[in-house]
C-alpha positions, -999 to +999 in steps of 0.1 A: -004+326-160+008+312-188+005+334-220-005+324-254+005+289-256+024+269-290+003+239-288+023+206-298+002+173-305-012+160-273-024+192-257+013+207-236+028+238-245+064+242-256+065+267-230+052+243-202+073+214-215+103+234-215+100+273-200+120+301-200+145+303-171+125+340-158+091+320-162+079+325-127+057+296-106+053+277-139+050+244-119+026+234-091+048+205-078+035+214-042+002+226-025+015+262-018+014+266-058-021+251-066-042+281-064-082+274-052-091+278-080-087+268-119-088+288-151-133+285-154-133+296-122-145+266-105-134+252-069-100+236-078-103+198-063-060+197-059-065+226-038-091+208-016-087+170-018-058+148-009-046+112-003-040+098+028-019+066+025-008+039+049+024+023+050+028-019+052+053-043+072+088-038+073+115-013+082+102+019+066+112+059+067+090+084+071+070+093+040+083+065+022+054+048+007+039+083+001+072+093-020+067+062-045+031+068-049+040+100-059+064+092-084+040+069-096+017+102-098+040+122-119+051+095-143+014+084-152+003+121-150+027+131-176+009+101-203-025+115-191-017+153-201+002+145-233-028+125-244-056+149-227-085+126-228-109+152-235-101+171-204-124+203-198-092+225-188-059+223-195-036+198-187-010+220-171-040+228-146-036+193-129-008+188-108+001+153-088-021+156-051-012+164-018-001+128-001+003+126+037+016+094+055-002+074+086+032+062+095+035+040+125+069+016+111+088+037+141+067+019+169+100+001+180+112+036+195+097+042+227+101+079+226+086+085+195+058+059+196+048+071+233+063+106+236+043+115+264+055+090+283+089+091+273+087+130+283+076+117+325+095+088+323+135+090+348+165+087+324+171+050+341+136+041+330+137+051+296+170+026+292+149-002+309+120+001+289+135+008+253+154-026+260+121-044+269+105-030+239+133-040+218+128-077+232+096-081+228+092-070+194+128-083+177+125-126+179+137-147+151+128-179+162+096-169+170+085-154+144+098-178+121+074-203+145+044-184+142+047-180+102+049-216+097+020-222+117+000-198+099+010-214+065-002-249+078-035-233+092-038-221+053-037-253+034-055-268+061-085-245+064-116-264+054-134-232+041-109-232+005-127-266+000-163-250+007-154-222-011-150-245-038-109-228-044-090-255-053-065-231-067-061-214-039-054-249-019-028-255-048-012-221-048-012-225-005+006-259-009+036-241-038+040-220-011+043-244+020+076-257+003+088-222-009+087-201+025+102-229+045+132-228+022+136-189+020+125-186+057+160-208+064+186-186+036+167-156+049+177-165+088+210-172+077+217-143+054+193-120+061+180-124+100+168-086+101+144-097+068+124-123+089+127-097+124+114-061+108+094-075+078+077-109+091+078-098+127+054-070+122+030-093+113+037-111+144+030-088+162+003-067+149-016-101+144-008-119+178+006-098+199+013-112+234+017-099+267+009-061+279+040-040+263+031-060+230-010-050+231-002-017+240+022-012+209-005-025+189-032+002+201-006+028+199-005+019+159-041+023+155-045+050+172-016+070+154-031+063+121-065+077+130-046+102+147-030+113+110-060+109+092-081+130+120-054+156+113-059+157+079-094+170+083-087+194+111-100+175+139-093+155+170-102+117+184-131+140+198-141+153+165-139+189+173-113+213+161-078+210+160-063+241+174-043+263+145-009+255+152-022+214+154-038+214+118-013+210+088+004+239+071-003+256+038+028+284+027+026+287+066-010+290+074-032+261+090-054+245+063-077+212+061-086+191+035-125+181+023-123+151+008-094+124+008-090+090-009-076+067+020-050+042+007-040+010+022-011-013+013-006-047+030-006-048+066-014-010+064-048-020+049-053-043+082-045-012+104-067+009+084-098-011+085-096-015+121-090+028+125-119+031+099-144+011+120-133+030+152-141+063+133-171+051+124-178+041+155-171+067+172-187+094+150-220+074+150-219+079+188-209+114+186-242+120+156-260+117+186-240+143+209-254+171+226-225+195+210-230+206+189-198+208+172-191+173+179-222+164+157-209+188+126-173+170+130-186+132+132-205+142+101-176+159+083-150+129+090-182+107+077-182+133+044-148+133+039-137+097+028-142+099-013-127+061-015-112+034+004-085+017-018-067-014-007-033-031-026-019-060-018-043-069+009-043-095+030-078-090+050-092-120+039-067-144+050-070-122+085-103-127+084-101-167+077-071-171+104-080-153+128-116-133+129-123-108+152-099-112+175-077-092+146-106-075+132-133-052+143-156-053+119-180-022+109-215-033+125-217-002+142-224+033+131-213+029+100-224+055+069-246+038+036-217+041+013-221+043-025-211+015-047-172+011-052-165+033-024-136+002-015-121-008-047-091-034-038-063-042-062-043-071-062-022-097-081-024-133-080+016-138-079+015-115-045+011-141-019+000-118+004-030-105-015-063-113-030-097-108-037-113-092-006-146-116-003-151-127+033-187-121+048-169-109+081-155-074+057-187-060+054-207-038+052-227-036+019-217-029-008-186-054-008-151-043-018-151-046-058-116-063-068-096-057-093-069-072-106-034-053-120-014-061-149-001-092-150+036-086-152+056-089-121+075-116-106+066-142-080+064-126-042+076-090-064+046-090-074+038-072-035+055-042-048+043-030-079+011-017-072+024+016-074+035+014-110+003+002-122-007+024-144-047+015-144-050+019-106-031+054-110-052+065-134-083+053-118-075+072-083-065+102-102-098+106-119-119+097-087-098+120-067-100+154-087-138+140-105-145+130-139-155+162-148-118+174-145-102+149-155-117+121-179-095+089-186-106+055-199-120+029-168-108+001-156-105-033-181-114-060-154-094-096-160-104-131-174-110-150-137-098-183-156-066-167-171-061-149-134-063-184-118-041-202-148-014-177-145-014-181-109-014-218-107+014-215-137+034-185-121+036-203-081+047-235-100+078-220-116+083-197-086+084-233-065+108-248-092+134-224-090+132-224-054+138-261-052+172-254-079+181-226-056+181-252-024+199-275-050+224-253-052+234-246-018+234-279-011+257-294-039+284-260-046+309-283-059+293-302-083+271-272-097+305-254-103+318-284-124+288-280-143+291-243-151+332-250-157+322-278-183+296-254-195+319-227-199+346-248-222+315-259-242+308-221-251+342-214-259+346-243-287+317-229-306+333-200-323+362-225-333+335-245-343+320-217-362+355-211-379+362-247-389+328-247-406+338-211-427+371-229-438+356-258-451+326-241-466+352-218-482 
């Protein structure tokens, strides 16, 4: 395919790096180019495995998340394949994966959340109900409500104390002061912040009434729904039909083996969907069809990895137990050790270590934490350009065999807990100077006028100084 190659240092060729314009299907930036298989003849693992990622809170398009983490893909892959860490084929072989989306941030829209219904429901009807949905689900002063309780229910849990986490108590109480202050500019500037972000929390967490419970299930179920899909099946574990399965340069295809990601509430959703799958796979083990028993067991072969980011599943678990969670007791597989491998950062108030007893089963998530550079609550969005996790789900994705870069450097727990004792203190600081400034405009613009005539005497200063010295 691609002809004697001019090797530079690092392992591209000038013709990959920079082809002619009548070089044909030189790139495989999509699945249609990956052929099955690579240049020793093995089975190629792009052609076969994929990622399945799920979405957090807030206000999201379609194929959002899945777009970043592919940019974050293709910028790491390029370091990988200049550098070639001993790679047994060539670097141009391995292309960024196949990502599909278990998007559910639409579940406001009636028609598209419940399009069945939406299909038998009267024209008069379908008004009616899209305005209760949009009622029950858009409620600043509620939400704002329960957040705040939540927050108390955090520094007073009694568990931090017999947990022996004092930092975590201190970091909790930083951020008591801190949300309360940008709950208020946010409600007053930004209203749609507290109802699309915070709200899905809300309601995915405690959801009240029947329109609310039945929005939730329809997000769980959506999600399996995707992943299902992604492996050619249905909720029943047999077949999807050929125009139902995904698409391959038109033909239906299916993948073997997927890495299922999880960002913040996403990774909530998605443990709840997993232990449904597993659930209902170990029921259907024991079918008497046969082709129900050879699906449970290829959904149960097809998860490579779990990977959670910016998690919040153990505060779920510590607020609120099982009536969130359902945890995996039932049915589920013996998975090998780091099959969940959760990444997080301490200055991402929503994350953490993934500990809690009620997460199960054996063997426990193994937590890692990311670089430490990022900014206080910014911190939730970063995972993505993290360069160890990248590299790490690259290599477990398409094997080690294929491609071979270095593991994972785990962190100092003491300077984890300094820097996040250190980095909440500031972030509280400047929130309390922020609220200062609101409060007292007028005299914080004297103070930047007087600071601003200051600034302008120094280069007369400066002058004064070369005419005497000279």
């Amino acid at each position: 395919m691609f002809g004697k190659r001019v090797m530079r240092p690092g392992g591209l060729s000038d013709r990959y790096k920079r082809p002619r314009a009548f070089d044909d299907d030189l790139y495989q930036w999509h699945l249609g180019r990956i052929p099955p298989k690579n240049s020793t003849g093995a089975s190629n693992p792009a052609y076969t495995n994929g990622i399945f990622v799920v979405h957090g809170m807030g206000k999201q398009s379609w194929a959002e998340t899945a777009a970043q983490l592919r940019d974050g893909f293709e910028n790491v892959l390029e370091e990988i394949l200049a550098k070639n860490h001993g790679n047994p084929i060539s670097a141009e072989e391995i292309p960024p994966p196949f990502i599909l989306e278990g998007f559910w941030a639409d579940f406001d829209n009636l028609k598209k959340s419940f399009p069945h219904d939406w299909e038998n429901l009267e024209k008069g009807k379908r008004k009616f109900f899209s305005e209760v949905w949009k009622s029950r689900i858009y409620s600043l002063f509620r939400t704002i409500g329960w957040l705040e309780k939540q927050l108390l229910r955090l520094v007073f849990n009694p568990q931090l104390f017999k947990a022996k986490r004092i930092h975590a108590w201190i970091i909790y109480v930083f951020l008591q002061i801190i949300v309360p202050v940008l709950t208020v500019i946010l409600a007053v500037f930004f209203p749609k912040i507290i109802t699309q972000v915070i709200g899905d929390l809300r309601m995915y967490f405690s959801p009240k009434g029947i329109v609310e419970r039945a929005i939730v299930q329809r997000i769980d179920r959506r999600v399996g729904s995707a992943y299902l899909k992604m492996i050619g099946l249905d909720w029943d574990f047999i077949p999807l039909s050929s125009d139902a399965k995904l698409k391959r340069n038109g033909k239906p295809f299916e993948f073997e083996q997927v890495i299922w990601i999880a960002h913040s509430l996403g990774s909530v959703v998605s443990y709840n969907v997993l232990s449904d799958l597993f659930f209902r796979s170990g029921q259907l083990l024991k079918s008497k069809n046969a082709v129900q028993r050879k699906g449970a067991k290829k959904f149960r072969d097809s998860i490579r990895r779990f990977v959670t980011f910016g998690s919040p599943l153990d505060k779920i678990a510590v607020l609120f137990g099982t009536t969130v969670l359902r945890p995996w007791q039932s049915g589920v597989p013996e998975l090998p050790e780091k099959w969940w491998m959760n990444f997080y950062h301490v200055l991402d108030p929503v994350s953490g270590p993934l500990s809690h007893p009620l997460l199960g089963p054996a063997p426990a998530p193994v937590n890692h934490h990311i670089a430490f550079p990022a900014l206080p609550g910014l911190a939730h969005v970063v995972y993505w350009k993290d360069k160890s996790m990248l590299r790490y789900l690259l290599s477990r994705l398409y094997g080690k065999a294929i491609l071979n870069v270095p593991s994972l450097t785990p962190r100092s727990e003491r300077a984890i807990k300094i820097f996040a004792v250190a980095g909440y203190f500031i972030w509280f600081v400047l929130t309390w100077m922020l609220l200062w400034i609101i409060r007292h405009p007028v005299v914080t613009l004297g103070y930047l006028a007087d600071m601003y005539e200051k600034i302008k005497l120094i280069p007369l200063i400066g002058g004064w100084i070369s005419t005497i010295a000279g």
